[in-house]
C-alpha positions as CSV (number, residue, x, y, z in Angstrom):
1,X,-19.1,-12.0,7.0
2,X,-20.8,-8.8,6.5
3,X,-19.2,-5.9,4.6
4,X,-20.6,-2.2,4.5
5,X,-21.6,-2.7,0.8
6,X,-23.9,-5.5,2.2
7,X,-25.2,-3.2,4.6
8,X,-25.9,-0.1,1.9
9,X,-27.4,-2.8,-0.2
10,X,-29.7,-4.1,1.6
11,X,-30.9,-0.8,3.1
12,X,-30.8,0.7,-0.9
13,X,-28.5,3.5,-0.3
14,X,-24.6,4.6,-1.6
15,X,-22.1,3.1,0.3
16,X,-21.0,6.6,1.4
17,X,-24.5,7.1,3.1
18,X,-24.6,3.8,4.9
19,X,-20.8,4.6,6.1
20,X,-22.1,8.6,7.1
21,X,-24.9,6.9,8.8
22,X,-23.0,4.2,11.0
23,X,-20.6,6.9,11.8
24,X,-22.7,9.2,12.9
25,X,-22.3,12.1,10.2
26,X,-24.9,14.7,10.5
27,X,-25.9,14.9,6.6
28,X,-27.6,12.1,6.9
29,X,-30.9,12.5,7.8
30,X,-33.0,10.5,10.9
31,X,-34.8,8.2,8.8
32,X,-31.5,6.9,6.7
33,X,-29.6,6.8,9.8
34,X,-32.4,4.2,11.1
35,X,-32.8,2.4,8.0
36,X,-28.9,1.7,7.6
37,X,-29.0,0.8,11.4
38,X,-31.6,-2.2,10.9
39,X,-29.8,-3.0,8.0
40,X,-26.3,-3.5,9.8
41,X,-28.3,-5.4,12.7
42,X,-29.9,-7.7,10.1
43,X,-26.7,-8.4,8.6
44,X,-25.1,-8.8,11.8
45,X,-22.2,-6.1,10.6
46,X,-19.5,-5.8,12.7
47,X,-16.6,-3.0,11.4
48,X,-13.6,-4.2,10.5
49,X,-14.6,-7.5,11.0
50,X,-13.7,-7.7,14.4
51,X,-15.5,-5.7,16.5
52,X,-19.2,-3.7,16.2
53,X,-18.7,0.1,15.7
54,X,-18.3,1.2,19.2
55,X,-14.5,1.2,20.6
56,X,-12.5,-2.2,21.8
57,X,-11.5,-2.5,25.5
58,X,-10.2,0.6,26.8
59,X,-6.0,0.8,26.4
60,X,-4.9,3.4,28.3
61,X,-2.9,5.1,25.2
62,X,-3.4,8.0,23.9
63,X,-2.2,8.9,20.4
64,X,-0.7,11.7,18.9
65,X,-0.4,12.5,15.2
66,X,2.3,14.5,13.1
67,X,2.4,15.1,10.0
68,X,6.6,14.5,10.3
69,X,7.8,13.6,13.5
70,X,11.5,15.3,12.8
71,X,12.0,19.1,13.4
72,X,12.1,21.2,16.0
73,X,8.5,22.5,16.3
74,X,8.0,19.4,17.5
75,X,9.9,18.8,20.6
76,X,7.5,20.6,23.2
77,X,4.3,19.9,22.0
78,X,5.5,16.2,22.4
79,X,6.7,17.5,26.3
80,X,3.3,18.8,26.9
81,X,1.4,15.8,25.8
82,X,3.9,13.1,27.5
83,X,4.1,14.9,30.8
84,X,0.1,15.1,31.1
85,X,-0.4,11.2,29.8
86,X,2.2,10.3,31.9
87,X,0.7,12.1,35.0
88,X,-2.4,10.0,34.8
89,X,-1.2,7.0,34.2
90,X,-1.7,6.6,30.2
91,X,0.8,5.6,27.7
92,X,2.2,8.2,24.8
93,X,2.0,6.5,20.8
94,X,3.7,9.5,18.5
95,X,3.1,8.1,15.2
96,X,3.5,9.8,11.7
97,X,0.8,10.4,9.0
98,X,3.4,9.9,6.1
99,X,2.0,7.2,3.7
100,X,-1.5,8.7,3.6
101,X,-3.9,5.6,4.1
102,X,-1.1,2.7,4.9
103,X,0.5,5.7,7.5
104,X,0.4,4.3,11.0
105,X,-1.2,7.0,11.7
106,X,-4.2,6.2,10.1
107,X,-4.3,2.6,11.0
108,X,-4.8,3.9,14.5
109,X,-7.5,6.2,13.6
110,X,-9.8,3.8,11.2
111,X,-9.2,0.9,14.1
112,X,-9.2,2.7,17.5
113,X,-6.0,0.9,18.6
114,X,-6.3,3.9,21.7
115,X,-8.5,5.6,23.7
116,X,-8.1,8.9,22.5
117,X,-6.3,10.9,19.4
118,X,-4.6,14.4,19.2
119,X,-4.4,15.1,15.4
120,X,-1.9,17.5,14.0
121,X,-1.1,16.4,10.4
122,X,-2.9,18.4,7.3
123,X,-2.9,15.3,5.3
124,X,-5.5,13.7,7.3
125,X,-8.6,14.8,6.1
126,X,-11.6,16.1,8.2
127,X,-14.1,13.4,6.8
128,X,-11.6,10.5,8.2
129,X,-11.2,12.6,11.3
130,X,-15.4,12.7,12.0
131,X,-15.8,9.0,10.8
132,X,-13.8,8.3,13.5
133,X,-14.6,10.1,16.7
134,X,-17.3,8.8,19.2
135,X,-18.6,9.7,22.5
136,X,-15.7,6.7,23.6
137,X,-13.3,7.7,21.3
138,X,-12.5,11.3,21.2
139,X,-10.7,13.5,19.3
140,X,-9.0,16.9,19.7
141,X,-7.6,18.6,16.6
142,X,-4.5,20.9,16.8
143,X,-4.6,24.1,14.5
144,X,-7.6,23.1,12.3
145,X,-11.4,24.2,11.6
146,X,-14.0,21.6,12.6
147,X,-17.2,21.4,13.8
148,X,-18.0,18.0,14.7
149,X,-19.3,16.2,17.7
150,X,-16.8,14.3,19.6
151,X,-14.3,16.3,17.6
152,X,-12.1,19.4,20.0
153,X,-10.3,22.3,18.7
154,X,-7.3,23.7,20.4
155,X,-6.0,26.7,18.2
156,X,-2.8,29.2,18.4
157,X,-4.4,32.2,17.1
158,X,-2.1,32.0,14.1
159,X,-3.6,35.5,12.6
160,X,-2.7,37.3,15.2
161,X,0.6,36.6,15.4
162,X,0.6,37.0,11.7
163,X,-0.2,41.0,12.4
164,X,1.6,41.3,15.7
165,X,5.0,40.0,13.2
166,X,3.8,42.3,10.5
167,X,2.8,45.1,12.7
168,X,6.1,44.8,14.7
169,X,8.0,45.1,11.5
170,X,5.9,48.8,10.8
171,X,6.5,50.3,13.6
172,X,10.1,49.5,13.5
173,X,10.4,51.7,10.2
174,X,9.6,49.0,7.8
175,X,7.4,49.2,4.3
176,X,8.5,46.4,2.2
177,X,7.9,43.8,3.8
178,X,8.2,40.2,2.3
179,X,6.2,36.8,3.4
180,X,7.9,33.5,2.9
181,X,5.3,31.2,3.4
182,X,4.5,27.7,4.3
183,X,2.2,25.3,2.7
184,X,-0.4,25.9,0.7
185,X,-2.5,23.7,2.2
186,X,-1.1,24.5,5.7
187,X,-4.0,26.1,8.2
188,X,-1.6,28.0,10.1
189,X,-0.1,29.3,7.3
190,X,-2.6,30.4,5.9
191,X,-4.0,32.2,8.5
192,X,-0.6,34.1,9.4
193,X,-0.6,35.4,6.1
194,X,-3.9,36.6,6.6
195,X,-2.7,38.4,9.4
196,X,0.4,39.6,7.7
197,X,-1.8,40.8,5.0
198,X,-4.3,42.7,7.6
199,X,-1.6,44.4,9.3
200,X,-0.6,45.9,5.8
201,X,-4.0,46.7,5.2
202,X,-4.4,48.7,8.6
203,X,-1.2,50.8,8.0
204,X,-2.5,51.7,4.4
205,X,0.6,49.8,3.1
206,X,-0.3,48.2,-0.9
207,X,0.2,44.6,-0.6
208,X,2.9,43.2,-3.6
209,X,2.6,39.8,-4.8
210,X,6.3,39.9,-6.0
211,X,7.3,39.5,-2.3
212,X,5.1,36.4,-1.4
213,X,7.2,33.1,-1.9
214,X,6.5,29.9,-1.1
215,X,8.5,27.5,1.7
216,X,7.0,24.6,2.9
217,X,8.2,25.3,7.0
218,X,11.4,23.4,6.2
219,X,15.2,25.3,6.6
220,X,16.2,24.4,2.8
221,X,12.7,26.1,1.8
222,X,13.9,29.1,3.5
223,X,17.2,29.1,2.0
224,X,16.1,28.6,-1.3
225,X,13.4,30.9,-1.2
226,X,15.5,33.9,0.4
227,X,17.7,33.0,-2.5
228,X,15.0,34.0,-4.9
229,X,14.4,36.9,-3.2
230,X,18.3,38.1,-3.5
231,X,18.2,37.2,-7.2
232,X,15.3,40.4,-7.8
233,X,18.0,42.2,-7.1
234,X,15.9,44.9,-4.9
235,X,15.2,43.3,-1.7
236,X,13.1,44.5,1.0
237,X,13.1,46.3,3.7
238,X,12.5,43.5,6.0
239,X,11.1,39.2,5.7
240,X,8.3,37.8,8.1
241,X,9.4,33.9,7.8
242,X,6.2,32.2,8.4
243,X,7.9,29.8,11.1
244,X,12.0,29.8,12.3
245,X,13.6,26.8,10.6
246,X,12.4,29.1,7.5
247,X,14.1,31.7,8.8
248,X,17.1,30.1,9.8
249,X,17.6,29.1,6.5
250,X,17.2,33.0,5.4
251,X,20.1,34.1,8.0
252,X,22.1,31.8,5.5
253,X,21.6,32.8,2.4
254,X,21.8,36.4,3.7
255,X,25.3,35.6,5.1
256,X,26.8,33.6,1.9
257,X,26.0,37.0,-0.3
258,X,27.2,39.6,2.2
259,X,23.8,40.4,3.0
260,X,24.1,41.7,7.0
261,X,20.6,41.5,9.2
262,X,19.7,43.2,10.3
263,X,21.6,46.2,9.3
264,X,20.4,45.4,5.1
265,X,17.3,43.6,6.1
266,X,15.5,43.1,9.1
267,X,13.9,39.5,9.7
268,X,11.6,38.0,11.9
269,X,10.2,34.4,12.4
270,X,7.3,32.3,14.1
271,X,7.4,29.5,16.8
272,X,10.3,30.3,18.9
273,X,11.5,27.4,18.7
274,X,14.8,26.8,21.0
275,X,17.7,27.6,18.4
276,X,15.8,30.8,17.7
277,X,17.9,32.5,20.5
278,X,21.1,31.0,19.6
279,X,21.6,32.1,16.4
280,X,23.4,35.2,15.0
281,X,22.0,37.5,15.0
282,X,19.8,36.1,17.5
283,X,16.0,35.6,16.1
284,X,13.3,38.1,16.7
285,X,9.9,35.7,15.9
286,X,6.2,35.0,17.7
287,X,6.3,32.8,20.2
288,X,3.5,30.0,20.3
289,X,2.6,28.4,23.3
290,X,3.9,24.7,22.0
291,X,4.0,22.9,25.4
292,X,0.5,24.2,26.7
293,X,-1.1,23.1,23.3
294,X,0.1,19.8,24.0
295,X,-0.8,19.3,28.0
296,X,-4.4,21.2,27.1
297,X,-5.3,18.7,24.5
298,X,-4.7,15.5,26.5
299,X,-6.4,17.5,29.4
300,X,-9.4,18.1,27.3
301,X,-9.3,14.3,26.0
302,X,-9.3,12.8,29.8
303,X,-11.9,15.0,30.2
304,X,-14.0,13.8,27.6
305,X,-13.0,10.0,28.9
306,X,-15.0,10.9,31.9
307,X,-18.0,12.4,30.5
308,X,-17.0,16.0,31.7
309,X,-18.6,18.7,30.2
310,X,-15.7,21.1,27.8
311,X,-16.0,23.6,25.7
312,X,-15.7,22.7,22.0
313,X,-13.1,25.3,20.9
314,X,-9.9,26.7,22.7
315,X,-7.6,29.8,21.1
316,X,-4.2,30.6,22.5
317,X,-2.5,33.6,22.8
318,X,0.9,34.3,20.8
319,X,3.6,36.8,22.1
320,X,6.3,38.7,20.6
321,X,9.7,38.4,21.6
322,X,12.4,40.9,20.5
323,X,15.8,39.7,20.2
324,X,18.1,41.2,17.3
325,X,17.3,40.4,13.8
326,X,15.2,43.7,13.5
327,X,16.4,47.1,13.4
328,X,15.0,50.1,14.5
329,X,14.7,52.8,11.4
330,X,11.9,54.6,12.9
């Protein structure tokens, strides 16, 4: 049986470029992508030895993919997507991308076990994510930049509710103003700090390194990292926690030192996830539309199952919601 070395063989080319050209990656240019194709037809290549490269019989699943499948954040996006695949007939497969290639969440991908995929887990990479969309095998990206065809974008505008935190914060009498962040390699991180950074920048307010520290979206990262921030002893006026677990933690370590919020420091979080409202004090933070994200993506992928015509890219709103973990010394 024929394997894609064969095929790059034969048609004299890396087996990167044959794989780019059966997949239908743009780099590769007209006359490799026909070249690679009579190659494969020669050979009689079929992918994974099972099937040629377009999709198996249709499964009425769709698949959704987290990077962890425990934590809060979580809970609603799920909602969203369930109550919309349910509504039309279609099966729900959560599956987690931990374990990088032998994750089930790849097997899924690389073998088209559904008819559709909803990706929200960094650690799978945008190349494996093109590879594997087709015209019958679409997929819709939660929180990430790609251009792709057969690939959707449904964004929170992350930046914005990085400034509208940041900006919030200001205007309550605030200068020093700390970030806890997530993941380096976390999009919506990285784009709330750029907000948090812009919003500083547009009230002529110098930006300190010294109160940037890293979390990684988890409580215990908050904790510890609020710990650090204690342990300067000279802590800021206020902390934007880049989502609530983070936070959460934070109202902790504040607590075990003496440290009252928000009458010593003001805090504010991102998500709104449900316990924000429950704690004490109870959590100012950006609210993200969680539920909506979910029910637009699968929308957007039925859609696509039906040769509808969508727009490639989607942004949705954030929204402030004050509850008590910010004072007022304006």
């Amino acid at each position: 049986m024929a394997t894609i070395k064969d095929v790059a063989k034969r048609a004299g080319v890396a087996v990167s470029t044959a794989s780019y050209a059966l997949n239908g990656v743009k780099k590769v240019s007209p006359a490799t992508v026909a070249k690679v194709q009579k190659a494969a037809e020669d050979l009689n290549y079929q992918k994974n030895g099972i099937a040629s490269d377009l999709k198996r019989t249709q499964t009425n699943t769709i698949a959704l993919m987290l990077s962890d499948l425990s934590g809060p954040y979580y809970s609603e996006l799920i909602k969203g997507v369930q109550e919309v695949t349910s509504a039309n007939g279609y099966d729900l497969v959560a599956c987690s991308s931990i374990g990088g290639e032998q994750s089930t969440a790849i097997k899924f991908l690389k073998e088209k076990r559904v008819d559709g995929v909803i990706v929200l887990a960094h650690n799978i990479s945008d190349s494996m994510i093109v590879n594997a969309a087709r015209e019958n095998f679409p997929v819709v990206v939660l929180d990430r930049e790609l251009e792709s065809d057969h690939v959707l974008q449904v964004e929170v505008d992350n930046r914005h509710g990085g400034f509208l935190a940041t900006e919030y914060l200001i205007h309550n009498g605030h200068q020093n103003i700390a970030y806890i962040s997530g993941p380096y390699n976390s999009h919506d991180n990285n784009k709330r700090f750029q907000g948090y950074r812009s919003a500083l920048e547009q009230y002529n307010i110098t930006y300190q390194s010294k109160w940037k520290i890293s979390g990684d979206f988890t409580r215990e990262s908050g904790y510890r990292a609020t710990k650090m921030l204690i342990a300067q002893h000279h802590l800021p006026e206020a902390v934007f926690y880049a989502n609530d677990e983070m936070a959460i933690g934070g109202l902790q370590a504040f607590a075990e030192k003496g440290i009252a919020v928000p009458e010593n420091v003001s805090i504010i979080g991102f998500d709104d996830i449900q316990l924000a409202e429950y704690v004490s004090p109870p959590l100012t933070t950006i609210r993200q539309p969680k539920y909506e994200a979910g029910a637009l993506a699968v929308h957007l992928i039925f859609q696509l199952l039906t040769s509808e015509s969508v727009d490639r890219h989607y942004n949705l709103a954030t929204e402030l919601i004050e509850r008590q973990s910010v004072q007022n010394n304006a």
